[in-house]
N, C-alpha and C positions, 0 to 999 in steps of 0.2 A: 512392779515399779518400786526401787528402792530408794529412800529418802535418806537425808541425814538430817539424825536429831537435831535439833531445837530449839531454844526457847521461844515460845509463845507471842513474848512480850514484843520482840525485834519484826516478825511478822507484822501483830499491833501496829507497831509505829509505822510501817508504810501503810495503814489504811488511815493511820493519823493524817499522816502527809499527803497522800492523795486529796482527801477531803479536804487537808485544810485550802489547796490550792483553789479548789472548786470553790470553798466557800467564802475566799479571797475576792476570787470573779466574779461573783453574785451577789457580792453587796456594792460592786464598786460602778455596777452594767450603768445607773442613771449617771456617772460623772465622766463614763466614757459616751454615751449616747450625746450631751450636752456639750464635750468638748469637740466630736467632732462636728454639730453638729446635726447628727440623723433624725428622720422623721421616723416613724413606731415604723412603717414596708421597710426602711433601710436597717434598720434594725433589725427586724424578722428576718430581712434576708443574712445577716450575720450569723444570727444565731441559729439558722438554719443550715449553714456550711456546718459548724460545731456539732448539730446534732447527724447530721451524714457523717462527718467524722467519727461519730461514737458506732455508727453501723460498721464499716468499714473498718475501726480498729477490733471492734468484737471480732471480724470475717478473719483478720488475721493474728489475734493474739494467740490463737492454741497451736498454730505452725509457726510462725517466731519464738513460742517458749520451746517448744521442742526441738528448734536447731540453735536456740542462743541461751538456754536454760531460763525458769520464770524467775530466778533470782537476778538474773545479766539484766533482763529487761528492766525489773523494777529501778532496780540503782541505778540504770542506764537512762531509764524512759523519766522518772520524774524530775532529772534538772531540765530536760527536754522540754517536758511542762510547762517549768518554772521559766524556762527561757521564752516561749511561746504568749507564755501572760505578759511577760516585759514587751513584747515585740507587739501582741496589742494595746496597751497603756502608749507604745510608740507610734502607732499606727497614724498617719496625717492623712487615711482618706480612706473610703470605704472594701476598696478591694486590698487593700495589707492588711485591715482587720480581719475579712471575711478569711484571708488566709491565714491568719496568725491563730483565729480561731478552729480552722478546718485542722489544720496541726495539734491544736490544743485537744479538741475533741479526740480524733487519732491517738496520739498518743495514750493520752488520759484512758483511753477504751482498752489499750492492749496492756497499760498496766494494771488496769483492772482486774482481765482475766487473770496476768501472772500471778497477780498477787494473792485472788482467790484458789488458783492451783496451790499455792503455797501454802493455803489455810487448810484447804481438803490433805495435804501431805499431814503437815502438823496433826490435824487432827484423828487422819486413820495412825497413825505414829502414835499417842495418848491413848488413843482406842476410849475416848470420851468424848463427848457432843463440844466444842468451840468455838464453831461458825456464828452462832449468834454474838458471841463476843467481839470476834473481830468485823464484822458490820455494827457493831455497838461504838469500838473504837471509831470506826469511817463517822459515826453523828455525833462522836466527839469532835474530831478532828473538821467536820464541818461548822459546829458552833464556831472553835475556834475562830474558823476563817473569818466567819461572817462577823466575830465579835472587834477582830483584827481590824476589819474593812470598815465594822461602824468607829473605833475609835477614831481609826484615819482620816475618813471622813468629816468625824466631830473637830477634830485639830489640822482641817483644813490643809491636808498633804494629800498632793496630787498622787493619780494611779500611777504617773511612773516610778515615782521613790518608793512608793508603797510598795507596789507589786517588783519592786527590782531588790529594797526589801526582804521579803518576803521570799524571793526567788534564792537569795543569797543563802540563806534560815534553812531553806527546803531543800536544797543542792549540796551545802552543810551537811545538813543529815543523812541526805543520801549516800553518802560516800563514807558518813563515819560510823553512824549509829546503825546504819542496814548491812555493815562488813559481815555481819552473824547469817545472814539468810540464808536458807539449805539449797545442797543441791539435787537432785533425782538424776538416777544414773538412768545411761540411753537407753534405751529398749530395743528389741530384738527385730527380726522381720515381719514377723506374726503378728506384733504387737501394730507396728504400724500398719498394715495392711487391715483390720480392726480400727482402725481411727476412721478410714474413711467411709466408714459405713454411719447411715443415719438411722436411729430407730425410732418405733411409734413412743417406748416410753421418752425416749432423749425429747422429740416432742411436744411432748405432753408437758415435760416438764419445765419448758418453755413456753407451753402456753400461761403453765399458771403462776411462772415469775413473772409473764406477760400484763398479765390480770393486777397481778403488784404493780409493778412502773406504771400502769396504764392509771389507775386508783390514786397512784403516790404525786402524778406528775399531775391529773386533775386537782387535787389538793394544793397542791402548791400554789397555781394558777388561776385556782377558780375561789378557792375556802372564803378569802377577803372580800371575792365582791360579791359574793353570794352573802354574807355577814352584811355588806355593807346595802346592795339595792336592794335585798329581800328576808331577811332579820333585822332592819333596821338599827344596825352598829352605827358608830361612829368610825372613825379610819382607824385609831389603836384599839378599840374591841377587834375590829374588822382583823387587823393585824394579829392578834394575842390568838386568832383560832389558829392559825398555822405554825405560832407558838408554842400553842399547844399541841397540836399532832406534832412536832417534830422532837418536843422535850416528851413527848409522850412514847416515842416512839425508840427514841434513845433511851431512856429508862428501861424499856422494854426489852429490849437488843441486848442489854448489861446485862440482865435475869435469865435470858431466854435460857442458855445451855443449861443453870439449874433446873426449868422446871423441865426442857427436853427428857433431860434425866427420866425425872421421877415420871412420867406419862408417857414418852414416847413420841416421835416425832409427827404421826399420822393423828394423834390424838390433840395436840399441842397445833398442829394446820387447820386441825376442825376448829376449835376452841376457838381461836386466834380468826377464823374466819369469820365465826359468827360473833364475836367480840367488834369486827370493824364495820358489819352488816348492821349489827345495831349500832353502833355510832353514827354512822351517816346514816344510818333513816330516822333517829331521835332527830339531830340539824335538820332534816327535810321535814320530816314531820313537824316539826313544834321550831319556826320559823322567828325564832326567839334569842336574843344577845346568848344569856346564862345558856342554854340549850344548846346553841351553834359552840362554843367553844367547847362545851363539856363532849358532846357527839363527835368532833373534830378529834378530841385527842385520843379519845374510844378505838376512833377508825384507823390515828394513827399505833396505837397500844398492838391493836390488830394485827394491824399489816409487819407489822417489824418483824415478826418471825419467818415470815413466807418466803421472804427470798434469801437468806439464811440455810433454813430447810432444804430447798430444791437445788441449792448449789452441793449441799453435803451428799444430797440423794443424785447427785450426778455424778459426784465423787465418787458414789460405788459403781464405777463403770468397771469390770473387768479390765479393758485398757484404754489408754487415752484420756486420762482426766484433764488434760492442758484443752482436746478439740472438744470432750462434753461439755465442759465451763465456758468455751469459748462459741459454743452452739446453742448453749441456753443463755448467757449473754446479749447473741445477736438477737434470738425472738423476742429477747425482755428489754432492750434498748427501744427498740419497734414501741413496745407500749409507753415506754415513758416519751418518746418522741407524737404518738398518735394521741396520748389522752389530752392536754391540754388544747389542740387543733379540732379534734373530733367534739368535747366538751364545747367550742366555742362558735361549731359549727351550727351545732346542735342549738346550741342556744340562741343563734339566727335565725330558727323557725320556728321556736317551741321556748317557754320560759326556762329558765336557767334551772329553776328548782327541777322541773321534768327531767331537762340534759343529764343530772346529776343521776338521775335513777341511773344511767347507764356504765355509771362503776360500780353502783349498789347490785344490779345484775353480777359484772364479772366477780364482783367479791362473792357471790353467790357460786358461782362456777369455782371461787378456790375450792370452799366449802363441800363442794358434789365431788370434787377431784383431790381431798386432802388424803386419802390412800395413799398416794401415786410418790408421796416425801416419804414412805417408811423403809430405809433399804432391806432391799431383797422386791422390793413390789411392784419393780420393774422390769421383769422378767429379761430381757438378753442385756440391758443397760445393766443391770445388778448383777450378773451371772460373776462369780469370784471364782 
């Protein structure tokens, strides 16, 4: 598979603008719920079309990048986005949201993939570790969002200017600032008849981006009220622990490809697993304000390399890096769509605190399967 060169930084910026789209949406979710509006079921069912979409865009991003190239898609797929946020901020009743978001999701998933095929090109193209970077960019590009949506918010502008806004900004950029993005030339017969084979490492290595989303997407969901009914926080401590794992977590991301470097990427899975195992068993264990944010951010410190890692380590696919990215994608959506639901199910029969062990486990299982990120140690997935 051949690539053309590069810069790095134009890459960067579509995970800028991915995220920040997202992070547009999720600060704005209580003023669209209120405008139309929904009770928490009408809501869930929203945001439920959204997360099948992220399934569904994953199933198809790695055969849409290799018949429309992952450059076509990114510049293509994120005004898409941005049109689909404005069309929910428009939405005057619950089934145009539900589809404005089923499209959001969709899209958003298949630019995802392209654009981490893009990063896996750049990267073997350098022949230096950068994945962490550009998932570093993506929780930049999310503060952003969300710092956008708290402004707008504060100054009392509706989701539609905002995100029509915003859409304009993002649509912008995509057409002027991502004109640089590479292309890969098409590949042969062999090549594709190799794609469609699944293997045990391809996998594996979906289980344990799995084990991420699944950890990252409880966190999100659960971090505050665990702070708030069972550390006894207040709502801003409560709030400042997912603060902290997510500034924890971006810090981390910026770092990762120096210390990848110096240790190795199976070295740097283990570390980093056992870094986010003790974070969230300090919060569980010692059910404490100071405790729960310092643990939170640990877990988030943690977690930020894993999925990073396992995209690079799918990149060493002999062929098909568009359906590897796009095959560890779908398993790793799965978990950030299952942990906050299974978390909460969990927590219907059994206290919250207990629920919780049940990322503490799969953080455990990154940890047993942190080999499996070192390329070459994937036997047919690795084979060059």
């Amino acid at each position: 598979m051949a690539w053309q060169h590069t810069d790095g930084r134009t890459v960067a910026g579509a995970f800028v603008l991915h995220a920040a789209l997202i992070g547009t949406w999720a600060g704005r979710v209580p003023a669209i719920k209120h405008a139309l509006g929904l009770s928490d079921t009408a809501l869930g069912a929203a945001l439920f079309g959204m997360a099948a979409g992220t399934l569904v865009g994953s199933w198809w991003g790695g055969r849409l990048a290799r018949r429309w190239q992952p450059a076509t898609l990114v510049r293509g797929g994120l005004p898409v986005m941005a049109a689909a946020l404005v069309g929910a901020a428009l939405a005057g009743d619950l089934a145009v949201l539900a589809a404005a978001l089923v499209c959001f999701g969709t899209v958003g998933a298949i630019v995802d993939v392209a654009m981490n095929t893009l990063a896996v090109g750049v990267e073997r193209d350098r022949r230096r570790p950068l994945m962490s970077g550009f998932h570093g960019a993506w929780s930049v590009g999310l503060l952003l969002g969300a710092l956008g949506a708290s402004a707008a918010a504060a100054a009392d502008v509706a989701p539609e200017g905002h995100f029509a806004i915003a859409a304009v900004l993002v649509a912008g950029a995509a057409v002027t600032v991502l004109g640089g993005l590479p292309h890969v030339a098409a590949p042969g017969a062999a090549a594709a008849r190799a794609r469609a084979r699944w293997t045990a490492e391809l996998v594996v290595l979906g289980a344990i981006a799995f084990c991420s989303f699944f950890a990252e997407g409880a966190a999100a969901d659960w971090s505050a009220v665990y702070m708030h009914d069972r550390a006894g926080a207040g709502s801003a401590l409560a709030a400042a622990a997912f603060a902290g794992f997510s500034l924890a977590m971006a810090a981390s991301r910026l770092t990762g490809d120096r210390i990848v470097t110096l240790i190795g990427p199976a070295r740097l899975a283990r570390r980093a697993g056992l870094t986010a195992v003790a974070g969230l068993g300090l919060a569980l264990a010692v059910p404490a304000p100071g405790a729960g944010i310092a643990g939170f951010a640990l877990m988030g410190a943690g977690l930020a390399p894993i999925v990073p890692l396992v995209v690079s380590a799918a990149g060493a696919a002999a062929h098909g890096v568009e359906t590897a990215v796009s095959r560890v994608f779908l398993i790793a959506y799965s978990g950030s769509i299952a942990g906050p639901a299974v978390i909460g199910f969990a927590a219907g029969h059994v206290a919250l605190r207990t629920a919780l062990l049940i990322p503490f486990a799969l953080i455990a299982c990154i940890v047993a399967g942190a080999g499996r990120v070192e390329p070459g140690a994937g036997g047919e997935l690795a084979r060059t």
